[in-house]
C-alpha positions as CSV (number, residue, x, y, z in Angstrom):
1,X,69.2,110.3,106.5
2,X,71.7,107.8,107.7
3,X,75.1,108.8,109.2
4,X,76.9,107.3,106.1
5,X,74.8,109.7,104.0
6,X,75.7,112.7,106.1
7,X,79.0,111.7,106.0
8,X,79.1,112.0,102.0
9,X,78.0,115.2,101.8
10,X,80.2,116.7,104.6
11,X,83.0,115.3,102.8
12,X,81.7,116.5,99.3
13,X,81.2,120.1,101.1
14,X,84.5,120.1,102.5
15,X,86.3,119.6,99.6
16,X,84.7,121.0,97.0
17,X,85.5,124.3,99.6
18,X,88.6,125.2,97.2
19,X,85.9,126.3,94.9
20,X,85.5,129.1,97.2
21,X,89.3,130.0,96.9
22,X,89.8,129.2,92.9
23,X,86.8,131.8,92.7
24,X,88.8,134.6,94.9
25,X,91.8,133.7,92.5
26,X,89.7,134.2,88.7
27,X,87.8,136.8,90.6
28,X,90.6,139.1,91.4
29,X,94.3,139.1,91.6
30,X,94.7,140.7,94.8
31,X,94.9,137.5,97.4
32,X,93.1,138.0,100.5
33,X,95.7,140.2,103.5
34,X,97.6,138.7,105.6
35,X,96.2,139.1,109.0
36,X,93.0,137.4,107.0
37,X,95.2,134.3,106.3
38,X,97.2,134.0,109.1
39,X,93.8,134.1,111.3
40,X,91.5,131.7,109.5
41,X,94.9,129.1,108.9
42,X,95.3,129.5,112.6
43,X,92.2,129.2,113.6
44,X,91.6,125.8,111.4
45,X,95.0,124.2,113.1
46,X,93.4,125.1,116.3
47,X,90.4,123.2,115.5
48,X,92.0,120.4,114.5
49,X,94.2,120.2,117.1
50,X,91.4,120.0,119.8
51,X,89.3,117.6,118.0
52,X,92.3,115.5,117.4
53,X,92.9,115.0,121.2
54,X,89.6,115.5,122.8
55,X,87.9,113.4,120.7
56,X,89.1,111.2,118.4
57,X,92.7,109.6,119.8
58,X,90.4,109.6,123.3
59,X,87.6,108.1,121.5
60,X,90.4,105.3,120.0
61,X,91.7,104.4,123.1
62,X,88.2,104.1,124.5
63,X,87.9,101.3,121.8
64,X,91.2,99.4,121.6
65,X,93.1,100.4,124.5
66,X,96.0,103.2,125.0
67,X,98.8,101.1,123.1
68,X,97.0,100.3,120.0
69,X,95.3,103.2,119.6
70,X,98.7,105.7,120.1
71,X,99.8,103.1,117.4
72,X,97.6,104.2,115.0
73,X,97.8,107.9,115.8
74,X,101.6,107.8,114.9
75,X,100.9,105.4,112.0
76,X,98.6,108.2,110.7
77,X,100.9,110.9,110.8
78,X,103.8,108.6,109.5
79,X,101.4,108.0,106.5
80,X,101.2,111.4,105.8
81,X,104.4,112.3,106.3
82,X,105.3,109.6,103.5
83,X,102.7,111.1,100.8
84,X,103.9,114.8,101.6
85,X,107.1,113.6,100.9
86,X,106.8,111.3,98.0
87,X,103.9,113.6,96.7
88,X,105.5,117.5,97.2
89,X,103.2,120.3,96.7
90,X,103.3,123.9,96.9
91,X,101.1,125.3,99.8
92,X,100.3,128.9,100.2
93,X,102.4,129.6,102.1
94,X,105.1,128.5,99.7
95,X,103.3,131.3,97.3
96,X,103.4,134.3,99.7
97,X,103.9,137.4,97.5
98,X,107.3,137.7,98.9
99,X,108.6,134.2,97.7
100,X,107.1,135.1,94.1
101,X,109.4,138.2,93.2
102,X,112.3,135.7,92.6
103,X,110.8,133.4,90.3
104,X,110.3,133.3,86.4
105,X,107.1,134.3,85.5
106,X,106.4,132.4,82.5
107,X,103.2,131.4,81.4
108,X,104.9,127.7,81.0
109,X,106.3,127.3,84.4
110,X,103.1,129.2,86.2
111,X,101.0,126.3,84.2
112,X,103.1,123.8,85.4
113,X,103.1,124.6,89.2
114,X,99.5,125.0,89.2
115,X,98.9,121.5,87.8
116,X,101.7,120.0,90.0
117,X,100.0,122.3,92.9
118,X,96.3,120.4,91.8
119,X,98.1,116.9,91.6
120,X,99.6,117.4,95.1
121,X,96.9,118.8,96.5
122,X,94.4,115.9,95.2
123,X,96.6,113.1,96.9
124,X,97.1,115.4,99.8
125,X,92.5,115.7,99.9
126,X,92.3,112.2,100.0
127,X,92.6,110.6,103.3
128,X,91.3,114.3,104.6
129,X,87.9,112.5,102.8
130,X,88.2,109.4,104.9
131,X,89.0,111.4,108.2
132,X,85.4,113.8,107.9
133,X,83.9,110.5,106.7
134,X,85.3,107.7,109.6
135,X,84.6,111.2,112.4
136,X,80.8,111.2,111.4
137,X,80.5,107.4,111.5
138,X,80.7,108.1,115.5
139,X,79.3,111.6,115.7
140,X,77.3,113.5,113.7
141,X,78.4,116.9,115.4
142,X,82.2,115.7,115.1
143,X,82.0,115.3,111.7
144,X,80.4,118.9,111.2
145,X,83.6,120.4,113.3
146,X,85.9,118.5,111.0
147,X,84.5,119.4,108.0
148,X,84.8,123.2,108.9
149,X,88.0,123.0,109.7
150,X,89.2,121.1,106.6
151,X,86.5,123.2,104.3
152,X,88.5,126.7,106.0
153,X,91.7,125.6,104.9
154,X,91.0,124.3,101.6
155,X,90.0,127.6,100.5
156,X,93.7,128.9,100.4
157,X,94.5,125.2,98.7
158,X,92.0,126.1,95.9
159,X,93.5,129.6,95.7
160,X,96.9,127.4,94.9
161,X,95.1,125.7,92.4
162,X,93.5,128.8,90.3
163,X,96.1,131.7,90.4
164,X,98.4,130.5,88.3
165,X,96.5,128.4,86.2
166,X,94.6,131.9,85.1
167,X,97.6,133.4,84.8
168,X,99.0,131.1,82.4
169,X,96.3,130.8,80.4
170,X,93.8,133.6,81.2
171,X,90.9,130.6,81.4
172,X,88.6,131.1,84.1
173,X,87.0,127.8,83.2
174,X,90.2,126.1,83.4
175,X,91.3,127.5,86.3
176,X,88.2,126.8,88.3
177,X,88.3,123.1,86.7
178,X,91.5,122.2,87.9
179,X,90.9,123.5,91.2
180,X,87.9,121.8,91.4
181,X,89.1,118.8,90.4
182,X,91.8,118.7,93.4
183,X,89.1,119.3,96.0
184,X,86.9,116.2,94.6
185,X,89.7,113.5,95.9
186,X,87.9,114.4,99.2
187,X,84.6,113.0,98.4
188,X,86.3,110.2,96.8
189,X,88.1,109.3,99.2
190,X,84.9,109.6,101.4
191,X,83.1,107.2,98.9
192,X,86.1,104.6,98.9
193,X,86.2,104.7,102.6
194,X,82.3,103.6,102.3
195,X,82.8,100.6,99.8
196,X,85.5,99.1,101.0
197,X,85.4,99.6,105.0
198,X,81.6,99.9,106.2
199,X,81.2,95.9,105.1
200,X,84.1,95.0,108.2
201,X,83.3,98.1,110.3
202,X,83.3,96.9,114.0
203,X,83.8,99.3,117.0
204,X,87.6,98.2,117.3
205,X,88.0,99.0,113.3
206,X,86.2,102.7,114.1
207,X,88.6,103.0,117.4
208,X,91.9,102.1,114.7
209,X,90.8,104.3,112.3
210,X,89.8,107.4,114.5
211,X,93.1,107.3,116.5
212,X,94.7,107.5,113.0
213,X,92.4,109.9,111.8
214,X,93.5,112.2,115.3
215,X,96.9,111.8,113.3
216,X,96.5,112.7,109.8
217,X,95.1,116.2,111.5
218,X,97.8,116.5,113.9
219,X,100.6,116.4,110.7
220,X,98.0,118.4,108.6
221,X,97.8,121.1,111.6
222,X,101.7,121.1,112.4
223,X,103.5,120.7,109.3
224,X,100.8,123.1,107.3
225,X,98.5,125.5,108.6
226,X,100.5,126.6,111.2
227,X,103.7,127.6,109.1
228,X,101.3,128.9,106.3
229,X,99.7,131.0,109.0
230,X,103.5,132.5,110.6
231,X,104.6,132.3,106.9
232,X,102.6,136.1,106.4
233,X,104.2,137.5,108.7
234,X,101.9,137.8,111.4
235,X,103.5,135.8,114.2
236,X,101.4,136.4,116.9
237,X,98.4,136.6,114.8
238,X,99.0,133.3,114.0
239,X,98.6,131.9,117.7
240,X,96.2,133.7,118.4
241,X,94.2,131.9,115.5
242,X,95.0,128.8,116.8
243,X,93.8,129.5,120.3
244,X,90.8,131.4,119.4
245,X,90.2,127.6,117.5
246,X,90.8,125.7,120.3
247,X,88.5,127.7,122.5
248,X,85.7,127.7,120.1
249,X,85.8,124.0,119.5
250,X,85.9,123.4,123.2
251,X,83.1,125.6,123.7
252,X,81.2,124.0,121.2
253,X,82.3,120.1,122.6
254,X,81.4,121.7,125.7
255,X,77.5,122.1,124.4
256,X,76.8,119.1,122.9
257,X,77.5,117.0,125.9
C-alpha cells in the first residue's frame, strides 16, 4: 500500500477516535476520573510536542532553510489561533463537573452546546486531518505517532460531543451520530489534502507544510491539552503526563533510526 493510502486510514482512525469517547458518554454518565484525564491529555501534549520539534519543524528546515520554515511554523499556529477564535468551542475542560453546577440544565441549552461543541470541534478536526496526512507523506512511523496522539485526545472531544446530546434527548443514536460526524472532518481534511496538494507536492512544498504542521500541534498542545489536563485538578499529574509523552516518543524516535 502506498504512503498516501496509509495516510487515509491513519487519518480516518484518528478521527473517528471520538467514537471511543461518545461511547463512554451514551454508555454511562459517570465521565472517566480525573487523574485518568489529566494523564492521557498530558501525555498526548507531550507527544505532540516532541514530534513537533524533533521532527517535523527540523525536518522543514532541512527542506527550505531555517527562515522559511520558522515562517510556516508561526503561520500554523496563527492559523489556528484565528479558527479557535472565529470558531469557539467548548473543550472538556470547559465541562469539568465543577464548571457544570452553575449552569441551566435544560434539555434546550444542553442540545444546543453539544451541537455548537460538534460544529467547533469539526472545524477544529480539520487541519488535524492534513497534519497526520502531510506527517506520513515523509514517514510512515511519524504518521503512526501522530495519529496516536491526536486519536488520545479526541476521545475526550467525542465525550464533548455525546453527553449532552444524550442528555437532551436521551438518543443514543443521535448522540453517537453527532459525535461521529465531528471526528469525520479529520479524514476529510485528509482526503482534500490528497486532491488538491499531492498534484504540486515537491520536497520544498512537504518542508512548508511540515513546519506548519509542527505548528498547528504546538497551539493544539499549549492552548488545549495542557489546560484541559491542569483544568482536573491534578497539577502535577498533568506534567508528569506530558513528560512521560515526551520520553516515550523519544524512546520510540530513538528506535526507528
Amino acid at each position: 500500500m502506498s504512503n498516501v493510502g496509509i495516510a487515509l486510514i491513519l487519518t480516518a482512525l484518528a478521527g473517528l477516535s471520538t467514537g471511543i469517547g461518545s461511547l463512554i458518554g451514551i454508555a454511562t454518565r459517570r465521565e472517566p476520573g480525573p487523574r485518568f484525564m489529566t494523564m492521557t491529555l498530558g501525555f498526548a501534549a507531550g507527544v505532540m510536542v516532541t514530534v513537533s520539534f524533533v521532527e517535523l519543524l527540523p525536518g522543514g528546515i532541512e527542506a527550505i532553510g531555517f527562515g522559511p520554515a520558522n515562517l510556516a511554523f508561526f503561520g500554523g499556529m496563527l492559523a489556528m489561533f484565528l479558527v479557535d477564535a472565529l470558531i469557539p468551542h467548548t473543550y472538556m475542560a470547559e465541562r469539568h463537573p465543577a464548571a457544570q453546577e452553575t449552569e441551566n440544565g435544560t434539555r434546550e441549552r444542553l442540545l444546543k452546546t453539544g451541537l455548537f461543541v460538534a460544529l467547533g470541534l469539526g472545524i477544529h478536526n480539520f487541519p488535524e486531518g492534513m497534519a497526520t496526512f502531510a506527517a506520513t507523506l515523509k514517514d510512515i512511523d511519524l504518521g503512526i505517532a501522530i495519529a496516536v496522539a491526536i486519536a488520545i485526545h479526541n476521545i475526550p472531544e467525542g465525550l464533548a460531543v455525546s453527553a449532552p446530546v444524550y442528555a437532551a434527548t436521551g438518543s443514543r443514536g443521535q448522540a453517537f451520530l453527532w459525535s461521529f460526524l465531528s471526528g469525520l472532518a479529520e479524514p476529510v481534511g485528509a482526503g482534500l489534502a490528497a486532491l488538491f496538494l499531492l498534484p504540486f507536492l515537491t520536497d520544498a512544498l512537504l518542508g512548508w507544510l511540515l513546519s506548519a504542521v509542527a505548528g498547528i500541534m504546538i497551539f493544539i498542545s499549549l492552548d488545549e491539552l495542557v489546560p484541559a489536563a491542569r483544568a482536573f485538578g491534578e497539577e502535577h499529574l498533568a506534567i508528569t503526563g506530558v513528560i512521560l509523552g515526551m520520553m516515550v516518543m523519544t524512546v520510540s524516535l530513538l528506535m526507528l533510526r
